[in-house]
Residue, then its C-alpha position, 0 to 999 in steps of 0.5 A: x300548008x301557007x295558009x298557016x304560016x301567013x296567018x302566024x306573020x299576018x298576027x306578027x304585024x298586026x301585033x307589032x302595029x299595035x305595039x308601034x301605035x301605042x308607043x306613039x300613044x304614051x309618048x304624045x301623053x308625055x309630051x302633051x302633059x308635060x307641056x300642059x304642066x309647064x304652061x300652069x300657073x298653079x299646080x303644075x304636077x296636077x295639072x300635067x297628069x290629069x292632062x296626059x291621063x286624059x290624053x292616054x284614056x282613048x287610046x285603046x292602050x291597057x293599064x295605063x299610069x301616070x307618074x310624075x318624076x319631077x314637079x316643076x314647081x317654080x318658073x325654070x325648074x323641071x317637070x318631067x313625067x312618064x307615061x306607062x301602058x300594056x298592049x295586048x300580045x296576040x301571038x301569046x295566045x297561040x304560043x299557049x296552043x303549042x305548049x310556050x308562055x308568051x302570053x304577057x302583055x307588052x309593055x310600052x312607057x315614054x318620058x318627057x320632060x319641059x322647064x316651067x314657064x312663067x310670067 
């Protein structure tokens, strides 16, 4: 009759490492595109989402997305952006085996924001 109920909490944390890792995911690609764009000389936006789409692209994450929030065009503005992804939820699929409806993915997003840097 335990062996039921460890396997529930060994799902249970795997499920929340999951969730803590991709946290950490999207908020690396934030700051990592973030930082990226500050730097450009160029189009900063372009450059600061094609880096944190990069960035976010191995991580194992789902549906993830970049936008830019503000596209730190000129030397001292701001360019910030949020990076959203979805991770699987694994206790979904045994809610459904007892009758409930958590089969939705989490969702995890993350926002960083640098001045444009210049010289």
């Amino acid at each position: 009759a335990t062996i039921p109920v460890m396997l529930l909490i060994l799902v249970a944390v795997v499920n929340l490492g999951l969730a803590i890792y991709a946290q950490q995911a999207v908020q690396n690609a934030a700051n990592y595109g973030a930082r990226m764009g500050s730097t450009a000389q160029g189009c900063r936006a372009c450059l600061a989402a094609g880096a944190a789409q990069a960035a976010i692209a191995d991580a194992g994450v789902q549906n993830a997305s970049v936008e830019i929030l503000a596209p730190g065009g000129v030397v001292g503005s701001t360019l910030r952006l949020r990076v959203s992804a979805e991770v699987p939820n694994l206790l979904g699929s045994l809610a459904t085996l007892l009758g409930g409806d958590l089969s939705r993915p989490f969702q995890v997003s993350a926002e960083a924001t640098f001045r444009a840097e210049g010289w």
